[in-house]
BALOBA-1460 file (C-alpha; in Angstrom, 3 decimals):
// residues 199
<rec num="1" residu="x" x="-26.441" y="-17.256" z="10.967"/>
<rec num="2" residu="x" x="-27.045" y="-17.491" z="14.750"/>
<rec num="3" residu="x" x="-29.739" y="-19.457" z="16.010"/>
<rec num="4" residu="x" x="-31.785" y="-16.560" z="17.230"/>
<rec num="5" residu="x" x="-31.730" y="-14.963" z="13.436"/>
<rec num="6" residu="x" x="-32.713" y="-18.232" z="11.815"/>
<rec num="7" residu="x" x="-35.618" y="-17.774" z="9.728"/>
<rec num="8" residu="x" x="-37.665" y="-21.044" z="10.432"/>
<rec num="9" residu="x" x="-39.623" y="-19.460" z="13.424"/>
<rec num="10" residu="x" x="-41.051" y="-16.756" z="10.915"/>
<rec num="11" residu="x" x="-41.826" y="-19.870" z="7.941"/>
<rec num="12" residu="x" x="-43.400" y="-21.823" z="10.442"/>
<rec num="13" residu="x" x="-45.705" y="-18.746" z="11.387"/>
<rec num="14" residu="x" x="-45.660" y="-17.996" z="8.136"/>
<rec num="15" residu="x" x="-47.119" y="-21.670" z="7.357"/>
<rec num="16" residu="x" x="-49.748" y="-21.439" z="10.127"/>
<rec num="17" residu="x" x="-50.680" y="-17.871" z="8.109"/>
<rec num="18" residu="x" x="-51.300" y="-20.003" z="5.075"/>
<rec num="19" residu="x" x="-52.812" y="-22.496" z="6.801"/>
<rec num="20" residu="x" x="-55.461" y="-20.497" z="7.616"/>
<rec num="21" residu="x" x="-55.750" y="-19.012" z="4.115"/>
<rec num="22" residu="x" x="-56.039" y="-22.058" z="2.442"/>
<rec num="23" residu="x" x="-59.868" y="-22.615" z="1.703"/>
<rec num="24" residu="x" x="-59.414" y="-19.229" z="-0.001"/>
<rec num="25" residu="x" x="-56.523" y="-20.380" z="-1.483"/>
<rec num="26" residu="x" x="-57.639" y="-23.080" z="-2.992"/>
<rec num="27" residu="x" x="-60.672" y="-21.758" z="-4.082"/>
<rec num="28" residu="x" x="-58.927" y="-19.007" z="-5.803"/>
<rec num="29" residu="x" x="-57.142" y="-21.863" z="-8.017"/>
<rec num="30" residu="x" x="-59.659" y="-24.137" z="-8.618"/>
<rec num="31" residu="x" x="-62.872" y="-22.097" z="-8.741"/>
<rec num="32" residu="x" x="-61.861" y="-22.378" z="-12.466"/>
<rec num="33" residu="x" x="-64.376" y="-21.049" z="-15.333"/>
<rec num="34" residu="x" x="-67.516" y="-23.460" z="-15.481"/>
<rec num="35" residu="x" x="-69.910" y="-23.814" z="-12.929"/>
<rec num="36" residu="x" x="-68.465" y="-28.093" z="-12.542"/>
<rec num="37" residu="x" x="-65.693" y="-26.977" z="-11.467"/>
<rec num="38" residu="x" x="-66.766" y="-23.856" z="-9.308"/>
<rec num="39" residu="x" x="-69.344" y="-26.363" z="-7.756"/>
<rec num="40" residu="x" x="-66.394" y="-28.431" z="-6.874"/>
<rec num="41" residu="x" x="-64.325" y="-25.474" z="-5.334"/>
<rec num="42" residu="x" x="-67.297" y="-25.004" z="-3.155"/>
<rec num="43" residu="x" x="-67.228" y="-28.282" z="-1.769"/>
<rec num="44" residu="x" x="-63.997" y="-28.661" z="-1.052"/>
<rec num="45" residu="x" x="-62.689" y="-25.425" z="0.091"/>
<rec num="46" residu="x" x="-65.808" y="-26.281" z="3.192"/>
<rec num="47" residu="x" x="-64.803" y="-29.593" z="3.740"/>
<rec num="48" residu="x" x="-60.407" y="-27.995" z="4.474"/>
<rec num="49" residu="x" x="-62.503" y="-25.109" z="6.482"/>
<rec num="50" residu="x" x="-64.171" y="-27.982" z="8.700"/>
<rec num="51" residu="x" x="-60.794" y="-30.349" z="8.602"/>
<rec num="52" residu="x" x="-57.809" y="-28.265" z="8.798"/>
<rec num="53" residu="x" x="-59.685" y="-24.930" z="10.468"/>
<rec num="54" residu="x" x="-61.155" y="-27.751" z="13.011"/>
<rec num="55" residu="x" x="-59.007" y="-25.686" z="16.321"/>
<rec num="56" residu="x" x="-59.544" y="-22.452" z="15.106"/>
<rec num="57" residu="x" x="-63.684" y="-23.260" z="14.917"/>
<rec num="58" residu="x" x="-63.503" y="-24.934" z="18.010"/>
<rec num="59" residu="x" x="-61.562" y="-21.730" z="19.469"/>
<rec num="60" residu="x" x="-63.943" y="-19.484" z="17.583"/>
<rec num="61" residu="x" x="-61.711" y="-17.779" z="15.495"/>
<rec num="62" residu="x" x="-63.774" y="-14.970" z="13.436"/>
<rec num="63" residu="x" x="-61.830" y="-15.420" z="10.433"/>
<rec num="64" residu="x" x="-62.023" y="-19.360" z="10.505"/>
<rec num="65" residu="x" x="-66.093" y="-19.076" z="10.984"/>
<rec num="66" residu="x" x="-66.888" y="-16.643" z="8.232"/>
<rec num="67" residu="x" x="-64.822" y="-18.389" z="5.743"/>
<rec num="68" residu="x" x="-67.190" y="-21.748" z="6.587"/>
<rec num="69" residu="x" x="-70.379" y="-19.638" z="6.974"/>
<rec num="70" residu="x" x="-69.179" y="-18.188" z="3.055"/>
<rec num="71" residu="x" x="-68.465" y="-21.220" z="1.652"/>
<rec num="72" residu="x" x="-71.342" y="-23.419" z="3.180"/>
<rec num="73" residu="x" x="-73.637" y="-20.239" z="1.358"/>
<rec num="74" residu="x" x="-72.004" y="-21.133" z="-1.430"/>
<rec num="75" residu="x" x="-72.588" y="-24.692" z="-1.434"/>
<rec num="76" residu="x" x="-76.425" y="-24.239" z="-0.943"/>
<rec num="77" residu="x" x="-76.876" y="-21.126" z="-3.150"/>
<rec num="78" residu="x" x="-74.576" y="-22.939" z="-6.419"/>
<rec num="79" residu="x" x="-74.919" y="-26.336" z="-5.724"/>
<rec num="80" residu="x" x="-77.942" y="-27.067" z="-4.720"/>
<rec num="81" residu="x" x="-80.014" y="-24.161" z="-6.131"/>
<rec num="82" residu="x" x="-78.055" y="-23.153" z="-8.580"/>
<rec num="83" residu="x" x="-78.222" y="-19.621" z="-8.640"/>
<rec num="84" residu="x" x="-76.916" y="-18.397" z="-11.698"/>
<rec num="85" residu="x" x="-75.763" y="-14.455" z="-10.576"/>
<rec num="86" residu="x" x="-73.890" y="-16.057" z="-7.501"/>
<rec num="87" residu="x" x="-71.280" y="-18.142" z="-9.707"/>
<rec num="88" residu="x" x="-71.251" y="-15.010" z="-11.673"/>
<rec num="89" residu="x" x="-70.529" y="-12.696" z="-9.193"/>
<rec num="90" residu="x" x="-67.868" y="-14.958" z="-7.228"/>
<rec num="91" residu="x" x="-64.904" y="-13.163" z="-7.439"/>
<rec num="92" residu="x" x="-66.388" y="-9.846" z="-6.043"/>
<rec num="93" residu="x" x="-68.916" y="-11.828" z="-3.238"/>
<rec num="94" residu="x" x="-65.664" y="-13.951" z="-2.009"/>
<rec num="95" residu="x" x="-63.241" y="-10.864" z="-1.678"/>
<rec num="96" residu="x" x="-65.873" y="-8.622" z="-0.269"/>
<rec num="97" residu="x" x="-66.884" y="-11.499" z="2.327"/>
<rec num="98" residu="x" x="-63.005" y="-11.682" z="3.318"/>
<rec num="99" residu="x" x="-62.958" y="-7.910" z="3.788"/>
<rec num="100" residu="x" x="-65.884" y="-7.835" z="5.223"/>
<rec num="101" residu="x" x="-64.828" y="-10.992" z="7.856"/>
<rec num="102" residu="x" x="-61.362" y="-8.832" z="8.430"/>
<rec num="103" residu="x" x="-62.825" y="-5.335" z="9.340"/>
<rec num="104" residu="x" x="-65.498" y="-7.114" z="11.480"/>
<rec num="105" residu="x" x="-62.824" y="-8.672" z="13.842"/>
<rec num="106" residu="x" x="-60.989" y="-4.939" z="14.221"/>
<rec num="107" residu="x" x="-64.594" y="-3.738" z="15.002"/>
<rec num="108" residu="x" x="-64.867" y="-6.386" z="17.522"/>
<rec num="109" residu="x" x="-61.714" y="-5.967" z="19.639"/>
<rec num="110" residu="x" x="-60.443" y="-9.176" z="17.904"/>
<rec num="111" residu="x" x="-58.148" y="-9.410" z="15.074"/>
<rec num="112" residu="x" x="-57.955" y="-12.009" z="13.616"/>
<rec num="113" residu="x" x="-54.020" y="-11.868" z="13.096"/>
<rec num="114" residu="x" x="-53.982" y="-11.488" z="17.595"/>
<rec num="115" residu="x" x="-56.288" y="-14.756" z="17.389"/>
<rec num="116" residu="x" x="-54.300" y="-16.576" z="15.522"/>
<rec num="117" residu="x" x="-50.769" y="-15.064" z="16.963"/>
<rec num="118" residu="x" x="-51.818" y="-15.813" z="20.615"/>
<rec num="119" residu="x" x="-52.334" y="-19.653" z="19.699"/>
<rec num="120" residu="x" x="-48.327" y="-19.963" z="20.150"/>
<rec num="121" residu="x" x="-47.494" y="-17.498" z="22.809"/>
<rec num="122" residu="x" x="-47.871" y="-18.064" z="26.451"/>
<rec num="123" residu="x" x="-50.692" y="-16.364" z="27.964"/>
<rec num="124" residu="x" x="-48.655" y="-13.947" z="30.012"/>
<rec num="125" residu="x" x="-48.009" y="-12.346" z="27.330"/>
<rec num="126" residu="x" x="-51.357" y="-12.131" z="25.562"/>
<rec num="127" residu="x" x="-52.031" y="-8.515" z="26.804"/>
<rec num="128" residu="x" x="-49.300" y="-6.872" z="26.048"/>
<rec num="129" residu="x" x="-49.881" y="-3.584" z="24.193"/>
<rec num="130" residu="x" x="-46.840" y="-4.029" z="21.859"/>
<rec num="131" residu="x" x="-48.144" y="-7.695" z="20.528"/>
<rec num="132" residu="x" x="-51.576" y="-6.473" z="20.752"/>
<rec num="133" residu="x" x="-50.937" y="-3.527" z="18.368"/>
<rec num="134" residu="x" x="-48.651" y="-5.358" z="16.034"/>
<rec num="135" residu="x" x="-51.386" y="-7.692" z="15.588"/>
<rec num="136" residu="x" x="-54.061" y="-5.089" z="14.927"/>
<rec num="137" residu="x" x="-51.765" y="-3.285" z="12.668"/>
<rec num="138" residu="x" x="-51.518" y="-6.338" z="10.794"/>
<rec num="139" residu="x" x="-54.683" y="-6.821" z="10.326"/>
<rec num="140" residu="x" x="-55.444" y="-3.410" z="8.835"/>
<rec num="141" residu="x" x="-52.647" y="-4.128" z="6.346"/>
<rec num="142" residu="x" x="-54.788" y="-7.469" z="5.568"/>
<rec num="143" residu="x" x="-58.229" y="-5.617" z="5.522"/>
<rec num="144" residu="x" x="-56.814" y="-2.534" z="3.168"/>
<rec num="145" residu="x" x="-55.894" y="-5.096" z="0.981"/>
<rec num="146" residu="x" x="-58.696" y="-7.409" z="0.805"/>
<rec num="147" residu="x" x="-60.715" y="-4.050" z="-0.142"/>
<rec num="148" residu="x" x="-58.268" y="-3.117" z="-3.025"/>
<rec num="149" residu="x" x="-59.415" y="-6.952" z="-4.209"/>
<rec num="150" residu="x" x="-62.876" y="-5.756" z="-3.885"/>
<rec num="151" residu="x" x="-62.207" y="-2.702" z="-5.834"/>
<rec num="152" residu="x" x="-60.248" y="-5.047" z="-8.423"/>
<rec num="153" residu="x" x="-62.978" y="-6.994" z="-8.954"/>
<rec num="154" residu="x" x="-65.610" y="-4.050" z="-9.377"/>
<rec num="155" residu="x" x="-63.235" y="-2.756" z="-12.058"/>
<rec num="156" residu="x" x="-63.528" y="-5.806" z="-13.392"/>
<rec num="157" residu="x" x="-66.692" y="-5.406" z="-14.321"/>
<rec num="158" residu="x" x="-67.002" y="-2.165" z="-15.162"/>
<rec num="159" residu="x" x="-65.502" y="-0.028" z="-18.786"/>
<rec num="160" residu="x" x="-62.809" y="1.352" z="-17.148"/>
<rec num="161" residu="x" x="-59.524" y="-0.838" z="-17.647"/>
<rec num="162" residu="x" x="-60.721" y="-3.335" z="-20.577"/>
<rec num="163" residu="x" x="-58.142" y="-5.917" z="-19.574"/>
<rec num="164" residu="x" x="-57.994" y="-9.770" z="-19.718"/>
<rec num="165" residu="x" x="-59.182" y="-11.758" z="-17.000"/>
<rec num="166" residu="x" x="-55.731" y="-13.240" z="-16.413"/>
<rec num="167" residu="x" x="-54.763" y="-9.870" z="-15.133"/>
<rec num="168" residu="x" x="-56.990" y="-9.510" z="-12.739"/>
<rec num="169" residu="x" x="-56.379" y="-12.769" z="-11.314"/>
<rec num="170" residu="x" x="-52.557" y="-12.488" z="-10.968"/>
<rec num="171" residu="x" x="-53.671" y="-9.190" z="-9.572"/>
<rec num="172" residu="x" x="-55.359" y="-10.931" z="-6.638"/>
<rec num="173" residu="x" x="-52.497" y="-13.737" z="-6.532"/>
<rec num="174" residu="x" x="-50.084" y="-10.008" z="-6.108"/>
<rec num="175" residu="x" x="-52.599" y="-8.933" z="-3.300"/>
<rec num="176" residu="x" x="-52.329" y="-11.899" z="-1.308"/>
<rec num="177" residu="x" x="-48.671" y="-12.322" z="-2.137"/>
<rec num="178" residu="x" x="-47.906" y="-8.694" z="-0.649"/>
<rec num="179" residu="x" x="-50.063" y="-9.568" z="2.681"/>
<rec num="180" residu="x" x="-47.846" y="-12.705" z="3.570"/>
<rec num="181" residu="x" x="-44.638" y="-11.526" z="2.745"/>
<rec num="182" residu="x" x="-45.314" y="-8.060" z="4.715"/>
<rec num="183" residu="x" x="-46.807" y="-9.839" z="7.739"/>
<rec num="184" residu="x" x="-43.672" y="-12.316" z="7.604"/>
<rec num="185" residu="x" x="-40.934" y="-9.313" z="7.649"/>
<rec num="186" residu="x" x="-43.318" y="-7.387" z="10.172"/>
<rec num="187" residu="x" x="-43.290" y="-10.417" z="12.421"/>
<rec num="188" residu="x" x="-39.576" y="-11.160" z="12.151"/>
<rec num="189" residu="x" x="-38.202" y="-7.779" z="12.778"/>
<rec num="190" residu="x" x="-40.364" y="-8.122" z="15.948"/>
<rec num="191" residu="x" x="-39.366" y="-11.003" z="16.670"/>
<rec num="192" residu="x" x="-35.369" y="-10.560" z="16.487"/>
<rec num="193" residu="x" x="-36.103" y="-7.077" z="18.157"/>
<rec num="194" residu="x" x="-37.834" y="-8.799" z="21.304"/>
<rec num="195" residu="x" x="-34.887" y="-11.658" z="21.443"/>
<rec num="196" residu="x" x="-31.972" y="-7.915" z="20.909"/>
<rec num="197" residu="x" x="-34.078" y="-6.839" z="24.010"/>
<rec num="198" residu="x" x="-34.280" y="-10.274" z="26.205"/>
<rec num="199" residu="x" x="-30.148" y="-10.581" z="25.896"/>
C-alpha cells in the first residue's frame, strides 16, 4: 500500500472523532440501570468533558459545550436533587440534547464536524467551499441520526414495537456505529481524492 493510501491518517481522525464522543460514550455504557450507577455516569462523563474536551472548550467548540452544559444538568438535577423523571427519561433527554447540540451548530454557520476538522488543517485552507461542505454534509449525516435515536427512544416508550431493552440499546450502539464508520470512508475518499489531485 503506498504511503499516500495508508489508512492511519483517517484512524487518527477517526480517534480525534471518538475523542470527542467519549462523555457520550461512556455514558451510554455505564449509565447502567440504578440510579448509583447513573449518578456515577453523570459525574464522570463531566469530569472527561472538562479533562479531555479541555481545547475544544477553550476553542468553544458547540458540540464540546453542550455536552458539559448536559451533563453538569444532570449532575445537579440526579445527584443532587434527585429528580426521579430525569433518570427516567435519560435515554430520550441525552439523545435529544445531542440532536438538538448538532442541528444548532448547522443553524449557526458552525458544524461541529468543520470545528473539529479545521483543528488539523492549516488555515489557508479553512474556507474552502469543498472542506466546508464536506463538513456540513457530515454533520447532517450526524444530526439525521442522532434524531432516529430520538425517535428510538420515543418508541421505546410507547406500544408500538414491545421489544427488550437490549434492543434498543444495541440499536443506539448501531446508530453511532454507522456515523463513525460513514464519516471515516467520507473523509478518506476525500482525502486520497485531494492527494490524486495534488500529484
Amino acid at each position: 500500500m503506498k504511503s499516500d493510501e495508508s489508512i492511519l491518517p483517517d484512524l487518527k481522525e477517526l480517534g480525534g472523532l471518538i475523542l470527542g464522543f467519549l462523555p457520550w460514550l461512556l455514558f451510554l455504557f455505564l449509565s447502567g440501570r440504578t440510579m448509583a450507577s447513573l449518578e456515577r455516569a453523570t459525574i464522570i462523563s463531566v469530569v472527561v468533558c472538562s479533562v479531555f474536551g479541555y481545547r475544544e472548550l477553550k476553542q468553544r467548540f458547540i458540540l464540546q459545550w453542550g455536552t458539559l452544559f448536559f451533563f453538569s444538568f444532570c449532575v445537579v438535577t440526579i445527584n443532587l436533587f434527585h429528580i426521579v423523571w430525569v433518570a427516567a427519561y435519560m435515554d430520550l433527554l441525552s439523545n435529544s440534547a445531542l440532536a438538538f447540540v448538532m442541528w444548532l451548530t448547522l443553524l449557526l454557520g458552525k458544524p461541529f464536524v468543520l470545528q473539529y476538522a479545521r483543528r488539523d488543517l492549516p488555515k489557508e485552507h479553512w474556507n474552502d467551499p469543498s472542506f466546508i461542505r464536506g463538513c456540513t454534509q457530515m454533520t447532517i449525516v450526524w444530526a439525521i441520526l442522532m434524531t432516529v435515536s430520538v425517535v428510538v427512544s420515543i418508541v421505546k416508550r410507547s406500544s408500538l414495537l414491545n421489544w427488550p431493552g437490549w434492543v434498543y440499546f444495541t440499536l443506539n450502539q448501531v446508530i453511532i456505529a454507522s456515523g463513525l464508520i460513514y464519516t471515516t470512508v467520507f473523509k478518506r475518499k476525500k482525502r486520497l481524492k485531494r492527494l490524486k489531485q495534488q500529484s
